[in-house]
C-alpha positions as a Markdown table, in Angstrom:
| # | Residue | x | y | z |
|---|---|---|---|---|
| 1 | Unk | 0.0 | 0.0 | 0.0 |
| 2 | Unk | 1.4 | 3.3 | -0.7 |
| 3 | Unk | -1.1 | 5.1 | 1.7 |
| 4 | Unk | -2.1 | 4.6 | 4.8 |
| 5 | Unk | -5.7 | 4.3 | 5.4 |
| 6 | Unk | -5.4 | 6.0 | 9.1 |
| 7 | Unk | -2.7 | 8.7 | 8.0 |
| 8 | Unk | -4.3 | 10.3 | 5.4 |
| 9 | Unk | -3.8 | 13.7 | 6.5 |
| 10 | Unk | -0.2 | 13.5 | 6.1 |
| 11 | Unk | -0.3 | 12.8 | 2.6 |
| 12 | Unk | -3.0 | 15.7 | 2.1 |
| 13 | Unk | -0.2 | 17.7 | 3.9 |
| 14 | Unk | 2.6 | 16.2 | 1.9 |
| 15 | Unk | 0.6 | 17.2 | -2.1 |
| 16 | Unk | -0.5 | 20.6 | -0.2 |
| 17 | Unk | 3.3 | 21.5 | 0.3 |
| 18 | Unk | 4.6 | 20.3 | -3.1 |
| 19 | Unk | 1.7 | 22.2 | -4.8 |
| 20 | Unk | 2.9 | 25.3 | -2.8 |
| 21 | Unk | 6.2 | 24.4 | -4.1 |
| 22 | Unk | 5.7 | 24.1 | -7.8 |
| 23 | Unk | 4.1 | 27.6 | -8.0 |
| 24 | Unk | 6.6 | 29.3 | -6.2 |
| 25 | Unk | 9.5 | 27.4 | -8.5 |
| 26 | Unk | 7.2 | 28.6 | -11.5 |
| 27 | Unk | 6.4 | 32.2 | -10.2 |
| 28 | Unk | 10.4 | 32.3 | -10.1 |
| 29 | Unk | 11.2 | 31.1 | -13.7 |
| 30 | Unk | 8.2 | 33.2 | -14.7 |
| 31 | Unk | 10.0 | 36.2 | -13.0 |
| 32 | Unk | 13.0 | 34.8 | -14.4 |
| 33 | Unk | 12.0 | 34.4 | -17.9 |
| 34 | Unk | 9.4 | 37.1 | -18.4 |
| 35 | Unk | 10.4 | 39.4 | -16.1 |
| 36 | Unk | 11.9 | 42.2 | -18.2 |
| 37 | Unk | 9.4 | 41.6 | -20.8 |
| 38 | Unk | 6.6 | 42.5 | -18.3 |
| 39 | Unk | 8.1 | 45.5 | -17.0 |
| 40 | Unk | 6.6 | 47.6 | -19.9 |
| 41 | Unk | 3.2 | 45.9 | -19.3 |
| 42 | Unk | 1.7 | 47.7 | -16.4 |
| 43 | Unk | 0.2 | 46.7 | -13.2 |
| 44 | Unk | -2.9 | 45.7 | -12.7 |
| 45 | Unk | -3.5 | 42.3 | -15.2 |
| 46 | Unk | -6.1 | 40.3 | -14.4 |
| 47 | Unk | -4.4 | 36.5 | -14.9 |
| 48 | Unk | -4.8 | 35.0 | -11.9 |
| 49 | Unk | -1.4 | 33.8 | -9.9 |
| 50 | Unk | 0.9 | 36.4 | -12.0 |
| 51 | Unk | 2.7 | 39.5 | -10.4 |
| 52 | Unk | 2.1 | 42.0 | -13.2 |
């Protein structure tokens, strides 16, 4: 078994953290990648999860 049936709030914990994880790894390479490019955009976008 790769879960256990009792512990299953540890696992919910575990795939909450990686999730948290992935977006901040992509809102970096986002910043990374894009980042000069969106300077000349402006604030206020409406796209959900990016800074510009």
């Amino acid at each position: 078994k790769a879960v256990d049936p009792e512990d299953t709030e540890t696992l919910a914990d575990l795939v909450v953290a990686a999730v948290q994880a992935a977006n901040e790894n992509a809102q970096a390479l986002q910043q990374e990648k894009l980042g000069p490019l969106a300077q000349g955009l402006g604030g206020g976008g409406s796209i959900p999860g990016l800074p510009f």
